[in-house]
Backbone bond lengths (Angstrom), bond angles and torsions (degrees), N, CA, C in turn:
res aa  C-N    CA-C-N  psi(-1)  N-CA   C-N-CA  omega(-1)  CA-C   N-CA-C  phi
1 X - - - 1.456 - - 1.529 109.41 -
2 X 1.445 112.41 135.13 1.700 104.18 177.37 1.550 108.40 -77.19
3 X 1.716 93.59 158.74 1.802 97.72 -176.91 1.453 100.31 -89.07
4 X 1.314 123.63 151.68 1.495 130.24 -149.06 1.487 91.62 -84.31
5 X 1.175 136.23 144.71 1.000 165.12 147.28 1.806 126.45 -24.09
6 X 1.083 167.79 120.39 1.102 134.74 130.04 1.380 136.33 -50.16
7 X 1.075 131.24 148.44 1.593 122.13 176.28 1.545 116.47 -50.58
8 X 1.378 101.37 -47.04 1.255 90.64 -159.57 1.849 115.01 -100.76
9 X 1.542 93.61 25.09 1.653 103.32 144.98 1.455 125.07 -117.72
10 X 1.116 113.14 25.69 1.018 128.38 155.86 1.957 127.36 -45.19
11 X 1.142 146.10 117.11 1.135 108.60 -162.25 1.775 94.36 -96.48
12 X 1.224 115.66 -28.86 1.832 117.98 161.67 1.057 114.80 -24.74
13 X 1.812 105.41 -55.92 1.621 96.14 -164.38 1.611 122.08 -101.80
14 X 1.226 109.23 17.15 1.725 128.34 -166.17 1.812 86.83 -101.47
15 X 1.145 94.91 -57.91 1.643 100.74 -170.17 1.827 102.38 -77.10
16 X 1.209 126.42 -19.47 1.996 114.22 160.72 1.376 118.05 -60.49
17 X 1.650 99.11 -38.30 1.736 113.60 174.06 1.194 108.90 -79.72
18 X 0.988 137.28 -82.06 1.917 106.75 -166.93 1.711 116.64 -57.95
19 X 1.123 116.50 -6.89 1.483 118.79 172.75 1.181 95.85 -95.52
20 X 1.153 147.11 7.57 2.016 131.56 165.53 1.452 96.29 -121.95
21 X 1.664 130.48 -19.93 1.843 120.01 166.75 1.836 90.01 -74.61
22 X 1.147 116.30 -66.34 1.838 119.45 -166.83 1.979 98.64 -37.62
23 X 1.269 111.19 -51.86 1.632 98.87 -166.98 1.452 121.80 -102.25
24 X 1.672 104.35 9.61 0.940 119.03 167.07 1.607 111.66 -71.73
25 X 1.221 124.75 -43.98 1.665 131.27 164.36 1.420 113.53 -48.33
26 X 0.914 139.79 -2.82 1.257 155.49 -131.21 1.632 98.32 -144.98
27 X 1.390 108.30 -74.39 1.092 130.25 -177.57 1.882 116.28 -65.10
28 X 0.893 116.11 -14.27 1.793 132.19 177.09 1.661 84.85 -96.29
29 X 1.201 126.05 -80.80 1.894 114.00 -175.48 1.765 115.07 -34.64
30 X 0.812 113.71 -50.46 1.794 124.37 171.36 1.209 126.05 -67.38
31 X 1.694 127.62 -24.59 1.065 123.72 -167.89 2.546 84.83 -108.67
32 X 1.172 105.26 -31.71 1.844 92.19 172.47 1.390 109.06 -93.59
33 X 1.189 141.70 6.73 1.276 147.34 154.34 1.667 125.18 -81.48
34 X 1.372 97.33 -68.53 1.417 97.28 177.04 1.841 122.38 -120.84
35 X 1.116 111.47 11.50 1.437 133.52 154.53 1.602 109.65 88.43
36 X 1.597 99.18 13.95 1.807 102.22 -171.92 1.517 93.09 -108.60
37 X 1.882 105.29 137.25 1.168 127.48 176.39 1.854 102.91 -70.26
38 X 1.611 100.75 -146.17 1.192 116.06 -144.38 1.730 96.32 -87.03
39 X 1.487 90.19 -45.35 1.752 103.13 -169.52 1.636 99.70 -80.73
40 X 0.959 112.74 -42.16 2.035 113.73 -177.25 1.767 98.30 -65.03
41 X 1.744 137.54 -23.21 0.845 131.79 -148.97 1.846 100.10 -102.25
42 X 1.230 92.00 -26.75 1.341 118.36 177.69 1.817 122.34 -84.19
43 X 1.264 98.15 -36.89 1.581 105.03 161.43 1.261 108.70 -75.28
44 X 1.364 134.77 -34.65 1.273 120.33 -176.87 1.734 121.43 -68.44
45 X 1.699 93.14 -31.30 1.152 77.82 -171.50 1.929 112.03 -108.23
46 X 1.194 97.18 14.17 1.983 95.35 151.96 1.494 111.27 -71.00
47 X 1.887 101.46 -51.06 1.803 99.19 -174.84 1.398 107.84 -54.31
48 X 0.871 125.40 -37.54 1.421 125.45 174.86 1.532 119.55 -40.54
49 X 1.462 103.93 -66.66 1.791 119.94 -171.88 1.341 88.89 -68.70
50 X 1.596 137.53 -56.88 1.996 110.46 -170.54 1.570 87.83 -121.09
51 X 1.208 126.37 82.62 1.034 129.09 117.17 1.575 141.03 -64.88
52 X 1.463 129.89 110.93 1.594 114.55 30.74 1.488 112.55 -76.95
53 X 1.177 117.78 -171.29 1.922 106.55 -177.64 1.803 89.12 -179.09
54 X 1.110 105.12 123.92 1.580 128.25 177.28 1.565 94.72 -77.09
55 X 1.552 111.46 151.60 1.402 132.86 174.67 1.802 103.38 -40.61
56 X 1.208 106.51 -64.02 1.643 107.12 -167.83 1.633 117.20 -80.06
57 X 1.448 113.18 -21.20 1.508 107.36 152.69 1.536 124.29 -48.68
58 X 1.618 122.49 -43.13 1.182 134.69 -179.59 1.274 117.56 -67.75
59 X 1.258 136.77 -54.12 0.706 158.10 153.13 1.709 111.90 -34.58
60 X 1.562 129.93 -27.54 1.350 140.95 167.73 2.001 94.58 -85.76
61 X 0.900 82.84 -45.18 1.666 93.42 -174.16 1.426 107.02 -50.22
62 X 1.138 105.97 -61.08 1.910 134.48 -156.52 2.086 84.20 -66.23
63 X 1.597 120.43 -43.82 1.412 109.58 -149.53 1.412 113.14 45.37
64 X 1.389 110.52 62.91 1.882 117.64 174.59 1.506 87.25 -155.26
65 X 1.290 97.01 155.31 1.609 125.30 172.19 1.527 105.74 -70.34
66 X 1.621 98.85 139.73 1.721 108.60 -172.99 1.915 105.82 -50.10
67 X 1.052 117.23 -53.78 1.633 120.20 -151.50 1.516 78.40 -57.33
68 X 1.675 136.83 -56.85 1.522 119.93 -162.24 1.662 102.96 -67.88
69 X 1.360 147.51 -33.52 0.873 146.30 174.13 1.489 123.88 -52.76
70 X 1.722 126.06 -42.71 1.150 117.29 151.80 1.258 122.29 -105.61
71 X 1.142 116.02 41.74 1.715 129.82 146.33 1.601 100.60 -83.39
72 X 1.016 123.12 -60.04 1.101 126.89 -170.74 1.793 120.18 -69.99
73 X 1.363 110.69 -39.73 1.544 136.10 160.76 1.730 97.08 -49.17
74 X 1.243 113.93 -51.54 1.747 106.21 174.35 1.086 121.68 -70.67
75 X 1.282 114.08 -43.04 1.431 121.71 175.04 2.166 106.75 -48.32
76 X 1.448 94.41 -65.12 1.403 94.28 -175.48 1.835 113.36 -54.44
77 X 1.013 117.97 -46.27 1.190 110.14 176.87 1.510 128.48 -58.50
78 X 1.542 111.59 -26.13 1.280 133.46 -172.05 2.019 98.47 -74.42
79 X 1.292 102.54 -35.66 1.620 99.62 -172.33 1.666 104.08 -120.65
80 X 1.776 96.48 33.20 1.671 100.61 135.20 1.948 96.83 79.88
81 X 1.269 115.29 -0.50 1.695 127.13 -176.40 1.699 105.08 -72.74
82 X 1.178 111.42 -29.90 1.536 108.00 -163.96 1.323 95.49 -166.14
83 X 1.505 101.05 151.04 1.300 104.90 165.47 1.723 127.00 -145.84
84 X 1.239 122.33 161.67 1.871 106.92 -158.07 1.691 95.15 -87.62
85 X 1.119 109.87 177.82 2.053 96.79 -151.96 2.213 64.85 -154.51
86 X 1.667 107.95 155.42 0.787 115.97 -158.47 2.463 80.98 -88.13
87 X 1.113 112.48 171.30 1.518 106.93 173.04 1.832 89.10 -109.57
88 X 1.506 89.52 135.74 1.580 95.62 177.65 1.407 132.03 -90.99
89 X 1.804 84.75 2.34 2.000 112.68 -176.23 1.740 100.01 -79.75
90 X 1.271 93.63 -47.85 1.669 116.96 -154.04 1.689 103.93 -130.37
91 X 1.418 124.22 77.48 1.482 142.60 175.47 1.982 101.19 -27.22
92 X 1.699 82.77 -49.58 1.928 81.76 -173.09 1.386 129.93 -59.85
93 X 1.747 110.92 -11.29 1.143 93.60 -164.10 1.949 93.31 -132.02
94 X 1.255 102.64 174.36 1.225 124.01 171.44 1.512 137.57 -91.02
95 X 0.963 132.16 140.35 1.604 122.15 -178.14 1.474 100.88 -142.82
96 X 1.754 98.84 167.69 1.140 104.07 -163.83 1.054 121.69 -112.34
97 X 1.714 140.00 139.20 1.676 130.59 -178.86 1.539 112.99 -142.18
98 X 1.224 122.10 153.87 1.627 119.60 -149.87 1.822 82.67 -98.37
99 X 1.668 106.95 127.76 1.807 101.55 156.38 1.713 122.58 -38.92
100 X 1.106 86.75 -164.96 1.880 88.71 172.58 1.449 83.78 -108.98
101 X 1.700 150.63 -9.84 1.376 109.58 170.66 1.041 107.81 -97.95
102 X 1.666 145.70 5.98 1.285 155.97 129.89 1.290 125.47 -30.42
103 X 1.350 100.91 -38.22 1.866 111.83 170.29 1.708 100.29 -82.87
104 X 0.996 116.37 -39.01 1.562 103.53 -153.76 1.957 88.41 -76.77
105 X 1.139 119.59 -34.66 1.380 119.20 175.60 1.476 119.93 -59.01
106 X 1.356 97.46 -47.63 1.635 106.10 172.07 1.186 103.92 -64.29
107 X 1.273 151.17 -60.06 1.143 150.71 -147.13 1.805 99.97 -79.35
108 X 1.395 119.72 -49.31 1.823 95.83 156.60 1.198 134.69 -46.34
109 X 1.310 106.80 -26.50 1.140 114.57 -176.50 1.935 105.78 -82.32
110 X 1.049 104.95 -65.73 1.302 89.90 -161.18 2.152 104.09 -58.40
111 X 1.060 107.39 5.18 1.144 115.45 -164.97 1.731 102.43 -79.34
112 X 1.381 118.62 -45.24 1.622 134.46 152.67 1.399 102.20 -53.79
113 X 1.655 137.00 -71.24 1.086 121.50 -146.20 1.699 98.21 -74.55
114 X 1.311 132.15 -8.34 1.484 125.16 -178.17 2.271 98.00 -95.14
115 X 1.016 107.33 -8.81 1.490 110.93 162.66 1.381 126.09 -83.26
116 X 1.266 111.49 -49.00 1.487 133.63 -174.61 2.108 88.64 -75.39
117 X 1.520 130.92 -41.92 1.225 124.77 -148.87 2.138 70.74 -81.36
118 X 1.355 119.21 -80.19 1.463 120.95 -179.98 1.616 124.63 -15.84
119 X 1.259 95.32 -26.15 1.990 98.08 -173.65 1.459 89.49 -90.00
120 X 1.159 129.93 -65.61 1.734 122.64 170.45 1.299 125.07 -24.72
121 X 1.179 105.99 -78.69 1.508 122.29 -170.58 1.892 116.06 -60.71
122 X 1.529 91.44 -24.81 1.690 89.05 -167.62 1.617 98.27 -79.83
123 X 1.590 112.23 -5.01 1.893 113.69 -178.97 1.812 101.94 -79.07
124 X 1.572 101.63 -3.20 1.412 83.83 171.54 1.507 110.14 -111.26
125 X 1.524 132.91 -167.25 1.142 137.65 -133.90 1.547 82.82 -137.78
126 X 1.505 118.90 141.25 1.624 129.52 -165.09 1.588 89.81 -53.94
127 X 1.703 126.88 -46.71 1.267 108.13 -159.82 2.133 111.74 -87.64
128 X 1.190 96.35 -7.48 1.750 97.98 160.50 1.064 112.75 -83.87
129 X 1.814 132.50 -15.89 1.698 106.95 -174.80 1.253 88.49 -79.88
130 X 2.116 126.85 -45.14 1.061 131.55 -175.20 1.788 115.80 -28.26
131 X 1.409 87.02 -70.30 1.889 94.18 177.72 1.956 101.49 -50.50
132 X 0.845 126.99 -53.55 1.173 109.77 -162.95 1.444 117.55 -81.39
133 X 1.166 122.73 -38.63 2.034 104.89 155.22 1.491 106.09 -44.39
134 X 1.421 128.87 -50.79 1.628 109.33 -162.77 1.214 105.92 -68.95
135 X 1.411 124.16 -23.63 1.786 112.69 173.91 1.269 109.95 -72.14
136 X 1.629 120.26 -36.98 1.413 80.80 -175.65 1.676 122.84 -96.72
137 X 1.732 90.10 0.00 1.891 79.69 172.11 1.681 102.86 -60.63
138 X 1.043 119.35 -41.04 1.924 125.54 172.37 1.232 110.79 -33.53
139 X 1.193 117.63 -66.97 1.698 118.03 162.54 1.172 112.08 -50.40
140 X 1.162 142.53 -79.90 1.452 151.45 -171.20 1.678 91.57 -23.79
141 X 1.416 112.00 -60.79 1.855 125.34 -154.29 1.452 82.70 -66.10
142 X 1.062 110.53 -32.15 2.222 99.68 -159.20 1.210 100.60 -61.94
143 X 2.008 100.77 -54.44 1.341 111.21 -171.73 1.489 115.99 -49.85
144 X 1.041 102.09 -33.78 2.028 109.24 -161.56 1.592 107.09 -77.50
145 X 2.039 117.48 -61.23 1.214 107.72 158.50 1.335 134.09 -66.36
146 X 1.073 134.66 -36.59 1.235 135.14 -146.98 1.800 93.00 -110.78
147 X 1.039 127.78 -55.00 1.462 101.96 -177.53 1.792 125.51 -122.71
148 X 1.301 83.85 18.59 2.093 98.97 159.29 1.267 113.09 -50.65
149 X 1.424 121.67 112.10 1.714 120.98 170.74 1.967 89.88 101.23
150 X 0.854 138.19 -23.03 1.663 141.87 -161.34 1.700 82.61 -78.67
151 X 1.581 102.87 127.20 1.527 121.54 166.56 1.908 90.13 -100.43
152 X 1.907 101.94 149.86 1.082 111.43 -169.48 1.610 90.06 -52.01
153 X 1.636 133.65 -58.54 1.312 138.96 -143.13 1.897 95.60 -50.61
154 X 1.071 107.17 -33.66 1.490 87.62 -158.11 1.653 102.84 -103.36
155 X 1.505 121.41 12.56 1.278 138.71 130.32 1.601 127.66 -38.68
156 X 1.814 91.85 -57.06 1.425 107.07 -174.78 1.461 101.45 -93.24
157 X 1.348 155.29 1.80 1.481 156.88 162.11 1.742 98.27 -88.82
158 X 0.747 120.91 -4.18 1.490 129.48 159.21 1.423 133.84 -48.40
159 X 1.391 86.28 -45.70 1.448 121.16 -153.33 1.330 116.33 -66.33
């Protein structure tokens, strides 16, 4: 049987918390500026980086559940940020591309989150940012081969 854990060695929940204080700074400039929360702030700015981008790419992109994805996909379109563009591969379906006042918003924005990411990162030392991208591409790789498609149950039948 495993020995129980504390929370806060957790590496899940160490890394949700400084990734919701880090984009929360981020996320307070975007939500009294241009009135989009965390998930609308975040869709905007994937559509942005692969634009055009189909509903279910974003949604892989976003790592969020569909219903918040076009909550937020409505939202942006509704205040003129993006708009769905017909696909010229596939007539049936729709894809997505940021306006030009969608860019100029995104682009303040990412303009803070690449300030706010620089004041962090530059407190570490070339060979700690080093170590810490290769851990988490390591995680990222674990996550991607090793447990992509893995339901917790057959995690826990493991055991």
């Amino acid at each position: 049987m495993l020995k129980p854990m504390p929370l806060d060695k957790r590496v899940n929940y160490r890394l949700h918390q400084v990734s919701q204080r880090w984009s929360g700074l981020v996320v307070a400039m975007a939500r009294s500026k241009y009135q989009l929360n965390a998930s609308a702030m975040k869709t905007l700015s994937v559509i942005a980086c692969y634009q055009p981008i189909s509903p279910s790419e974003l949604v892989e992109r976003t790592s969020s559940d569909s219903p918040k994805v076009a909550r937020a996909v409505g939202y942006l379109v509704e205040q003129g940020l993006i708009e769905r563009v017909p696909d010229r591969q596939d007539g049936r379906r729709a894809l997505l591309r940021v306006t030009s006042k969608g860019a100029k918003i995104n682009a303040d924005i990412d303009k803070v989150a690449n300030l706010v990411e620089e004041k962090i990162v530059s407190e570490l030392s070339e060979t700690d940012q080093k170590s810490l991208y290769d851990i988490l591409d390591k995680i990222e790789s674990i996550i991607h081969q090793q447990l992509h498609g893995t339901t917790w149950s057959a995690i826990v039948s493991e055991e």
